[in-house]
PDB file of N, H, CA, C and O in Angstrom:
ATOM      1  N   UNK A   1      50.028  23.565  46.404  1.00  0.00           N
ATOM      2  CA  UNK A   1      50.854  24.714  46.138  1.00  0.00           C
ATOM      3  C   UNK A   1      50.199  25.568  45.055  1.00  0.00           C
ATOM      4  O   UNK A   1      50.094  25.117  43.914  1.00  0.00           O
ATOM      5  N   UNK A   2      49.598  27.218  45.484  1.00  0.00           N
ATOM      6  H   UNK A   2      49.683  27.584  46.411  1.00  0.00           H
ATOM      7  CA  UNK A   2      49.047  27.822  44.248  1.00  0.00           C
ATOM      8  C   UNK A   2      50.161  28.123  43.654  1.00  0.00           C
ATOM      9  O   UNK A   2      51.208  28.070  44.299  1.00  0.00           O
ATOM     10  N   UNK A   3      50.158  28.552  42.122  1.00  0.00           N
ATOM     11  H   UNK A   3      49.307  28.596  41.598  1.00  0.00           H
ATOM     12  CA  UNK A   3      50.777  29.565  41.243  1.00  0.00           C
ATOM     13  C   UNK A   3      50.433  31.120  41.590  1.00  0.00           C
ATOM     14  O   UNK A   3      49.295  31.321  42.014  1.00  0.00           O
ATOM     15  N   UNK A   4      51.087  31.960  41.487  1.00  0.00           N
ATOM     16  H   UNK A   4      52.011  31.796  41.143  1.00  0.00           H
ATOM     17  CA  UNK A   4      51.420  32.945  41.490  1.00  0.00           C
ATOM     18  C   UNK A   4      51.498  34.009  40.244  1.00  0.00           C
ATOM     19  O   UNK A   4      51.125  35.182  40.224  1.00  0.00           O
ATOM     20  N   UNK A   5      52.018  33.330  39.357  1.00  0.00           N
ATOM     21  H   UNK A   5      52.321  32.377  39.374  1.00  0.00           H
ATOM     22  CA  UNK A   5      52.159  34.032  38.213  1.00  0.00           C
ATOM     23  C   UNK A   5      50.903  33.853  37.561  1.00  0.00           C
ATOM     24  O   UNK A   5      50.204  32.840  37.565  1.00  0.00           O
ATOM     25  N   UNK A   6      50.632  35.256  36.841  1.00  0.00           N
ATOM     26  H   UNK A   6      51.200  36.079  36.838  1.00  0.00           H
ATOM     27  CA  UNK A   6      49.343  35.100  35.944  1.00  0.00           C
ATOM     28  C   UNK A   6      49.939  35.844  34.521  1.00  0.00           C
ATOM     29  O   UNK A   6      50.717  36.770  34.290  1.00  0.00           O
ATOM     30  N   UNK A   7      49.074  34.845  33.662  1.00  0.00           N
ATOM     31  H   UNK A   7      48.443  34.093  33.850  1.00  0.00           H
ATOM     32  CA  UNK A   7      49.099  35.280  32.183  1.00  0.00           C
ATOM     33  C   UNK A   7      48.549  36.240  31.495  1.00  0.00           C
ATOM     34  O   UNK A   7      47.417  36.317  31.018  1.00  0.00           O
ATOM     35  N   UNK A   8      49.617  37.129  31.472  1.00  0.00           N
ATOM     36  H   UNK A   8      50.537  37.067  31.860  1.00  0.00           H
ATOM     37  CA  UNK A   8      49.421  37.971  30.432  1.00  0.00           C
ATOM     38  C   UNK A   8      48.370  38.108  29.020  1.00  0.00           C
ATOM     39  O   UNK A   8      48.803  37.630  27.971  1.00  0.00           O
ATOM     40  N   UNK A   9      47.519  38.514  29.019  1.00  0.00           N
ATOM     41  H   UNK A   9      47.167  38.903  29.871  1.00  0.00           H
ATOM     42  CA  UNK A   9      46.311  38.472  28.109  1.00  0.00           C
ATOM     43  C   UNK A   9      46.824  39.288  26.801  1.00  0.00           C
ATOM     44  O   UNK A   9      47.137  40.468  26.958  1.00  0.00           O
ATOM     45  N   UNK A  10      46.899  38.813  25.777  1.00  0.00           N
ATOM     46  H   UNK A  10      46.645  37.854  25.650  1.00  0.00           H
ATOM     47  CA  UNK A  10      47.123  39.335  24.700  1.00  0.00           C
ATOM     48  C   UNK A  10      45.913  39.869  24.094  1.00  0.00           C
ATOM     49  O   UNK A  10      45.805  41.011  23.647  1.00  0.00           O
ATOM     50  N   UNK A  11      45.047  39.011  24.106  1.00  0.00           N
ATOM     51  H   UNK A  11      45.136  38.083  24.469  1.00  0.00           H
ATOM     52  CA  UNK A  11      43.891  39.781  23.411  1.00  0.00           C
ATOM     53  C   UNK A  11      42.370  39.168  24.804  1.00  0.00           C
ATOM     54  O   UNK A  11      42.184  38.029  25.235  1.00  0.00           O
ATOM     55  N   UNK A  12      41.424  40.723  25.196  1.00  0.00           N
ATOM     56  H   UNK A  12      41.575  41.647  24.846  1.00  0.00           H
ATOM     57  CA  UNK A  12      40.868  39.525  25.987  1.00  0.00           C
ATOM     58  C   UNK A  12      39.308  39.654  24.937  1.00  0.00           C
ATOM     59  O   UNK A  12      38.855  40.629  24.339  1.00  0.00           O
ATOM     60  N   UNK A  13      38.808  38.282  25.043  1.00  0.00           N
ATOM     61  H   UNK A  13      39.175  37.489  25.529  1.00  0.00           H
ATOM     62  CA  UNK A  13      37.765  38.188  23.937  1.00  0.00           C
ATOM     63  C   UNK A  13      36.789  38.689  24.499  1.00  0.00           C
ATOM     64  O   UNK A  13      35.992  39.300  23.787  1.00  0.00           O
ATOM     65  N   UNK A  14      36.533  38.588  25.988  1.00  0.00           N
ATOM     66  H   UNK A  14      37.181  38.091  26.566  1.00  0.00           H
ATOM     67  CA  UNK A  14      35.218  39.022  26.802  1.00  0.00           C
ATOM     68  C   UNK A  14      34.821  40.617  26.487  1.00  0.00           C
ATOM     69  O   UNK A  14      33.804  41.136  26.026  1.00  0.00           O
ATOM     70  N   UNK A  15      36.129  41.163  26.960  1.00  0.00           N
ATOM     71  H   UNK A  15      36.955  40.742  27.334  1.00  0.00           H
ATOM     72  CA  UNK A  15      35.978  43.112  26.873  1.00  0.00           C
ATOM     73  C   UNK A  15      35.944  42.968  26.134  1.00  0.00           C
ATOM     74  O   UNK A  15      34.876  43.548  25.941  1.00  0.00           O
ATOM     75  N   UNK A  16      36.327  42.445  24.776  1.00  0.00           N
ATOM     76  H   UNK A  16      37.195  41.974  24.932  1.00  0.00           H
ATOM     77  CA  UNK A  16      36.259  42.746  22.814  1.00  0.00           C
ATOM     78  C   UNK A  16      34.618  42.373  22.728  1.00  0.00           C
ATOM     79  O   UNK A  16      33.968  42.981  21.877  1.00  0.00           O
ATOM     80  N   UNK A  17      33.990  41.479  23.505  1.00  0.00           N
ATOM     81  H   UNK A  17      34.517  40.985  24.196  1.00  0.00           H
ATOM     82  CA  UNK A  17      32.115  41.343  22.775  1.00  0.00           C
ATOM     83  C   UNK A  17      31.615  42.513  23.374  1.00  0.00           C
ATOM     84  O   UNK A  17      30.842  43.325  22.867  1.00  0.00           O
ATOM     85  N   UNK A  18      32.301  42.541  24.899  1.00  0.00           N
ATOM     86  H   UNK A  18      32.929  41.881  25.311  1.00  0.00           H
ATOM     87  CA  UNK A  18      31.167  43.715  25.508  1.00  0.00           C
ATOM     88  C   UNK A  18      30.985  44.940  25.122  1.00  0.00           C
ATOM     89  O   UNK A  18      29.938  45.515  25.420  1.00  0.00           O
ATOM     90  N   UNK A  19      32.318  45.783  24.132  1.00  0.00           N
ATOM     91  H   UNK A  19      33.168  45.316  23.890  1.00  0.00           H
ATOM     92  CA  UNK A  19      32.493  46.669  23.581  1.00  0.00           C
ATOM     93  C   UNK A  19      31.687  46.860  22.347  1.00  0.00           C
ATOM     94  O   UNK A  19      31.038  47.868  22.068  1.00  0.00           O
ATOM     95  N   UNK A  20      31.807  45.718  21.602  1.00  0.00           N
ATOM     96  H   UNK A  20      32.334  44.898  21.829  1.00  0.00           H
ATOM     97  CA  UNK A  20      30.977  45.627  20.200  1.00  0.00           C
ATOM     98  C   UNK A  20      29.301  45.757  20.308  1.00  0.00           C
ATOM     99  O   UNK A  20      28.497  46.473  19.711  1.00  0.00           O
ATOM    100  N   UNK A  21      29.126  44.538  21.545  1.00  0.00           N
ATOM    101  H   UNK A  21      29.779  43.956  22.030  1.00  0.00           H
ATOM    102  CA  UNK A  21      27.804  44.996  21.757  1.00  0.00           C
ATOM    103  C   UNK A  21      27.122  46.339  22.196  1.00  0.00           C
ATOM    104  O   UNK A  21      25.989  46.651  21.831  1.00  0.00           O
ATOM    105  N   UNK A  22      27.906  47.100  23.007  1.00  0.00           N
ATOM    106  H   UNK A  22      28.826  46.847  23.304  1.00  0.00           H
ATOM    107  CA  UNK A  22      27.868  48.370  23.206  1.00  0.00           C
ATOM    108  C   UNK A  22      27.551  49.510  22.335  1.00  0.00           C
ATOM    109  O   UNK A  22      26.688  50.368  22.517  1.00  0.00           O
ATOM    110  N   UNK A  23      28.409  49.385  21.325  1.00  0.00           N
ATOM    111  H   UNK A  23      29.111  48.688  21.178  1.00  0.00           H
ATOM    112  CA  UNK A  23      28.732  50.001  20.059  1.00  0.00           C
ATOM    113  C   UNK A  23      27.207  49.834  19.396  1.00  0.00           C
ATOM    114  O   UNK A  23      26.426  50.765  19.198  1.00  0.00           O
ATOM    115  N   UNK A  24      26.985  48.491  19.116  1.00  0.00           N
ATOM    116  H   UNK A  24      27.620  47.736  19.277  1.00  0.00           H
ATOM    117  CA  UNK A  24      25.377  48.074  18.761  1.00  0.00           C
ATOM    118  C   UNK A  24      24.293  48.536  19.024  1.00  0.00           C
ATOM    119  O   UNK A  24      23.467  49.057  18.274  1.00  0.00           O
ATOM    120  N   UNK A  25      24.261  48.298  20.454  1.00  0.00           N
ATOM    121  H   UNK A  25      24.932  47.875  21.063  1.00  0.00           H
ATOM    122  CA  UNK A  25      22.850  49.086  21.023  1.00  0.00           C
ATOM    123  C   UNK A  25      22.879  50.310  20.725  1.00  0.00           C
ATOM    124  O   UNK A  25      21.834  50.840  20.348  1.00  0.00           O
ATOM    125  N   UNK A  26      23.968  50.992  20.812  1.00  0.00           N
ATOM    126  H   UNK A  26      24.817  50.561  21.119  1.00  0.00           H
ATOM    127  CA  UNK A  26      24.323  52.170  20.904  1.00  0.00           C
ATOM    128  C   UNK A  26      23.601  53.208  19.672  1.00  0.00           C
ATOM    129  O   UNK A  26      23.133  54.338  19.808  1.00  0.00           O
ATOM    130  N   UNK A  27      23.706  52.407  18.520  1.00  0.00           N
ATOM    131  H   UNK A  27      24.086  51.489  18.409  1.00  0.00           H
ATOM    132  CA  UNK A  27      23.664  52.038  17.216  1.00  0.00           C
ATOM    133  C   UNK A  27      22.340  52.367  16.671  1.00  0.00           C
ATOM    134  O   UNK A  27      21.918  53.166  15.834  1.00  0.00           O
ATOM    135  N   UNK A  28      21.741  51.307  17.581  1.00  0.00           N
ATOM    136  H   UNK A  28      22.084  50.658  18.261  1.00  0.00           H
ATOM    137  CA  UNK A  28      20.670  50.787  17.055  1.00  0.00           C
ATOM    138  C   UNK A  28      19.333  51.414  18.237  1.00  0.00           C
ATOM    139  O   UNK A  28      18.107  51.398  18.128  1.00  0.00           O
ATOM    140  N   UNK A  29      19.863  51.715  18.875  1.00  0.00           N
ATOM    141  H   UNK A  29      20.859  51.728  18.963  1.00  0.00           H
ATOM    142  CA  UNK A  29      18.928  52.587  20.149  1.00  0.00           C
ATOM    143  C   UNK A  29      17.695  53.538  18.908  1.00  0.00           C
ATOM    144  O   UNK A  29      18.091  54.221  17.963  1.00  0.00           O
ATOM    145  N   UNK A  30      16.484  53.351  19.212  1.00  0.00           N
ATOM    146  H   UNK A  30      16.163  52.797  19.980  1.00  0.00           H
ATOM    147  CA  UNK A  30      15.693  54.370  18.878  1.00  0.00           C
ATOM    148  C   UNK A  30      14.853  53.736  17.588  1.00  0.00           C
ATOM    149  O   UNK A  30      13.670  53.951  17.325  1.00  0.00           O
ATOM    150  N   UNK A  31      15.697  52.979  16.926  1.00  0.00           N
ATOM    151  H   UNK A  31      16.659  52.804  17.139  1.00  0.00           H
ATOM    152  CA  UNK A  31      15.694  52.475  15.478  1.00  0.00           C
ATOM    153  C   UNK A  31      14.089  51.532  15.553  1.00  0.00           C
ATOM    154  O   UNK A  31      13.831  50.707  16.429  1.00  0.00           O
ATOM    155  N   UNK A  32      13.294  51.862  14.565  1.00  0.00           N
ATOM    156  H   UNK A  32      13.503  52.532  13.853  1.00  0.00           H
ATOM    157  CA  UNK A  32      12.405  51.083  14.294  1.00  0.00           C
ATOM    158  C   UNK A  32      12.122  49.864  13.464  1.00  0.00           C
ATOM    159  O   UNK A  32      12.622  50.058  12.356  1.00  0.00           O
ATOM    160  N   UNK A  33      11.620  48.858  13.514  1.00  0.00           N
ATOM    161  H   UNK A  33      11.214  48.700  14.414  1.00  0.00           H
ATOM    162  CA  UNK A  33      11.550  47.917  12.752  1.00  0.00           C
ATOM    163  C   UNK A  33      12.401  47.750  11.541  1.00  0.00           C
ATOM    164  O   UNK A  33      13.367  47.014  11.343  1.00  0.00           O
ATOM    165  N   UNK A  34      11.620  48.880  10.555  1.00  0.00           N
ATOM    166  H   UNK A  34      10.835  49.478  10.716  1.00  0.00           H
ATOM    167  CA  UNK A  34      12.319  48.884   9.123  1.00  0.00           C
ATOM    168  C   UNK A  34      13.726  49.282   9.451  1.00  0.00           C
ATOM    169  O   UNK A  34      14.612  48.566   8.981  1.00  0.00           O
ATOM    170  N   UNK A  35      14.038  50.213  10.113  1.00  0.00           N
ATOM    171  H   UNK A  35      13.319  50.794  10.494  1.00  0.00           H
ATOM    172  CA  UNK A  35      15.230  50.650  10.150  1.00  0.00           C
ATOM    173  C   UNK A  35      16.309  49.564  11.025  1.00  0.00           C
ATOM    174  O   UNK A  35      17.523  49.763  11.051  1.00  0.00           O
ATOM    175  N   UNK A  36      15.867  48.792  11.488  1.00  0.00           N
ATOM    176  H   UNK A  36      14.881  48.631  11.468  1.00  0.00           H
ATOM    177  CA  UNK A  36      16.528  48.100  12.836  1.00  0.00           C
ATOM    178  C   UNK A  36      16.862  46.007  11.283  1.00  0.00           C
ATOM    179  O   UNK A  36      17.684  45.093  11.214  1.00  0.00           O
ATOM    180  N   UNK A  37      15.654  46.413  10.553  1.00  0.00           N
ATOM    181  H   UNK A  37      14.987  47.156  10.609  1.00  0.00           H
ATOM    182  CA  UNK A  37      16.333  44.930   9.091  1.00  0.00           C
ATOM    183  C   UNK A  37      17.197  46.043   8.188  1.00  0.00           C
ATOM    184  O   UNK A  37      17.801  45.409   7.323  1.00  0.00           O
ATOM    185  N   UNK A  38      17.416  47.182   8.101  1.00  0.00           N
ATOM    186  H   UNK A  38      16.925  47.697   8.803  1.00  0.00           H
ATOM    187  CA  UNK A  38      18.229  47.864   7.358  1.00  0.00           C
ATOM    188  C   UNK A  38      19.466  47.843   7.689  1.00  0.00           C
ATOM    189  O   UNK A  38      20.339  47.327   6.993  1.00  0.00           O
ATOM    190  N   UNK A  39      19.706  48.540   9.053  1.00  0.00           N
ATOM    191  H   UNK A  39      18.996  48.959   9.619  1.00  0.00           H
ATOM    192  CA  UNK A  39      21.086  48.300  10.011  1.00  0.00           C
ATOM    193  C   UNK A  39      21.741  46.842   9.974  1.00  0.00           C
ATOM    194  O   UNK A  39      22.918  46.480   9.959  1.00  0.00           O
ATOM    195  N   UNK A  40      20.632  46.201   9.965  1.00  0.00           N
ATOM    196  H   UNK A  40      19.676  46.495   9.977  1.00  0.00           H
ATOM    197  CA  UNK A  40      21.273  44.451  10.350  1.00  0.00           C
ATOM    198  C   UNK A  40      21.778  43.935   8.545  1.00  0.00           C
ATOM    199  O   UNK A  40      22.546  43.017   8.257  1.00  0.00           O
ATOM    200  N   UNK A  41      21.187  44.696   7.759  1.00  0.00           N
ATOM    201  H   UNK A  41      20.563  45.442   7.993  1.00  0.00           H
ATOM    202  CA  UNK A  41      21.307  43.910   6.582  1.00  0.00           C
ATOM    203  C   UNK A  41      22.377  44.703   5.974  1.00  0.00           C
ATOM    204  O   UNK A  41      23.206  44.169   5.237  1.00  0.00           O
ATOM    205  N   UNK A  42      22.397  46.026   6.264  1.00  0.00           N
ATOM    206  H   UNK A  42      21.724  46.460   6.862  1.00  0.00           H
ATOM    207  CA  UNK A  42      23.915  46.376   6.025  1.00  0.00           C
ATOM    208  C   UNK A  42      25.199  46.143   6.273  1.00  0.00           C
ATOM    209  O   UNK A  42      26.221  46.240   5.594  1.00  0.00           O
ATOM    210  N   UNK A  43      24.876  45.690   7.801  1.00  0.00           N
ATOM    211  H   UNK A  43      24.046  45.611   8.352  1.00  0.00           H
ATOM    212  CA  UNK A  43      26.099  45.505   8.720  1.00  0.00           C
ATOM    213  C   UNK A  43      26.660  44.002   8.925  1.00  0.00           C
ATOM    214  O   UNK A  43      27.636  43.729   9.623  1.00  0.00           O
ATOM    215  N   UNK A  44      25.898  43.097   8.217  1.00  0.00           N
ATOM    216  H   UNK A  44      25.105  43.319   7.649  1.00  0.00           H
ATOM    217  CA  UNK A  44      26.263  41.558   8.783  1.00  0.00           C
ATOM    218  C   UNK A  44      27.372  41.224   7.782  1.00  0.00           C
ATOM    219  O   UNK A  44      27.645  41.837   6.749  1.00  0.00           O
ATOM    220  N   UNK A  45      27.790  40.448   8.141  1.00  0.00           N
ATOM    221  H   UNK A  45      27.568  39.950   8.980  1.00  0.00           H
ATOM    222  CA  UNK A  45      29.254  39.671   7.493  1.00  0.00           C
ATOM    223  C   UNK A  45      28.488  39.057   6.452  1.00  0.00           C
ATOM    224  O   UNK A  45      27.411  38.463   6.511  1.00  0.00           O
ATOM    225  N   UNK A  46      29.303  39.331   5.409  1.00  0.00           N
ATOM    226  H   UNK A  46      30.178  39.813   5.361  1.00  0.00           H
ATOM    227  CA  UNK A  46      29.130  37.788   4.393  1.00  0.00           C
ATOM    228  C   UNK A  46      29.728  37.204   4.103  1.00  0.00           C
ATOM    229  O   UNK A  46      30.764  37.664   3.621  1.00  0.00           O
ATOM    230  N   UNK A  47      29.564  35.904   4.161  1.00  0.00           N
ATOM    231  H   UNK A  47      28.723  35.530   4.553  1.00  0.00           H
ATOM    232  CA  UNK A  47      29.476  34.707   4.005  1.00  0.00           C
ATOM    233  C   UNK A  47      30.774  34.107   2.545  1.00  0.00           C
ATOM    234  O   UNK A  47      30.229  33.940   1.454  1.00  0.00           O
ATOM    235  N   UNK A  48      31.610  33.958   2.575  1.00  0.00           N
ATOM    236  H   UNK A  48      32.052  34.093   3.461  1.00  0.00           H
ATOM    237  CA  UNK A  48      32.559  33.670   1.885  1.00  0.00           C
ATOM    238  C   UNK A  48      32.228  32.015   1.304  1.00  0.00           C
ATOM    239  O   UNK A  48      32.761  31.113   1.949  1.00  0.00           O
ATOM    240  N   UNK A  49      31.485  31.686   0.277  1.00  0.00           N
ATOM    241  H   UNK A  49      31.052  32.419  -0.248  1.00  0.00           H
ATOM    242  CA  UNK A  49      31.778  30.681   0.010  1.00  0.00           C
ATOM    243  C   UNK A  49      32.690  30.309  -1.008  1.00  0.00           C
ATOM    244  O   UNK A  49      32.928  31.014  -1.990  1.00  0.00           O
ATOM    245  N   UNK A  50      33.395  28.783  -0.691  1.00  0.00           N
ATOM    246  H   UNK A  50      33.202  28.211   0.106  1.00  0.00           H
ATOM    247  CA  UNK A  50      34.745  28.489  -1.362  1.00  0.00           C
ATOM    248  C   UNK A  50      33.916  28.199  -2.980  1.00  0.00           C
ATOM    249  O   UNK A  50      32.696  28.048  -3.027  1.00  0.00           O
ATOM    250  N   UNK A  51      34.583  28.167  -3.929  1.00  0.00           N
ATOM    251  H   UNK A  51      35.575  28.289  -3.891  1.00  0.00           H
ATOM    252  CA  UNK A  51      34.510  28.362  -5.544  1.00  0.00           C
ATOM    253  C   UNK A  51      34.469  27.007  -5.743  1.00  0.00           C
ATOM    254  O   UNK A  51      35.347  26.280  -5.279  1.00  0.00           O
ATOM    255  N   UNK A  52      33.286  26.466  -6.563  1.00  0.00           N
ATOM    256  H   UNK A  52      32.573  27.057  -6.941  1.00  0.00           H
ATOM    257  CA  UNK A  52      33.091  25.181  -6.575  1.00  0.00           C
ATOM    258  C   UNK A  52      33.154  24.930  -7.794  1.00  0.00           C
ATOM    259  O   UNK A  52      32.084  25.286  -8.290  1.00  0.00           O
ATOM    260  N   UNK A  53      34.044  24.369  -8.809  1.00  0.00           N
ATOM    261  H   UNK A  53      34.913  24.079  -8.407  1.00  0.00           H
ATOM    262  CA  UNK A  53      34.394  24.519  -9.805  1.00  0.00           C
ATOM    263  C   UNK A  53      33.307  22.908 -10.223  1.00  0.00           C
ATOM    264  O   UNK A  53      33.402  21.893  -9.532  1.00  0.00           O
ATOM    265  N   UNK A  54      32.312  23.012 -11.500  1.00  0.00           N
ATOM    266  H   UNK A  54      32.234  23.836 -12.061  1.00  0.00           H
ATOM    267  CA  UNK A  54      31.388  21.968 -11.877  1.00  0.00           C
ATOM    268  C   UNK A  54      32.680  20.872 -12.520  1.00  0.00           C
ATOM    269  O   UNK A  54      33.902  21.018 -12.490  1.00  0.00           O
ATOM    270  N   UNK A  55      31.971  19.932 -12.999  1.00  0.00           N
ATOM    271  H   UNK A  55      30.979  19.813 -13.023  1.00  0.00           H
ATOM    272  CA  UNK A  55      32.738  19.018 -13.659  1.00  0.00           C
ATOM    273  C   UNK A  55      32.596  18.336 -14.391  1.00  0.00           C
ATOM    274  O   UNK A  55      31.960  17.287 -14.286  1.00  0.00           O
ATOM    275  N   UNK A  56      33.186  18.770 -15.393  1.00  0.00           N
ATOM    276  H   UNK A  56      33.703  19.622 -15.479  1.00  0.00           H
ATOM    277  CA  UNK A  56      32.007  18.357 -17.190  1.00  0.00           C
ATOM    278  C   UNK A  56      31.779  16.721 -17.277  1.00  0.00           C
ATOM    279  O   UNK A  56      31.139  16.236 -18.210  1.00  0.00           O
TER     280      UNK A  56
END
């Protein structure tokens, strides 16, 4: 017996990369070397590390 009903997508993750990557190339189209570690080094996430308190 199939199902019938289909789930409602709240968020879909696939169209959300293909868009971003889009956006990227888009971006980055033309860009040379230097300019292409500039873009990347502006634009990347950082890195949250948790606070590591020493201990006398």
């Amino acid at each position: 017996m199939k199902t019938t009903d289909k789930k409602i997508k709240e968020f879909d993750t696939v169209q959300t990369f293909r868009e971003i990557k889009d956006e990227i190339s888009k971006d980055i189209q033309g860009m040379n070397f230097e300019q292409l570690n500039e873009y990347l080094n502006k634009t990347k996430l950082k890195q949250k590390l948790p606070d590591i308190k020493a201990e006398p």
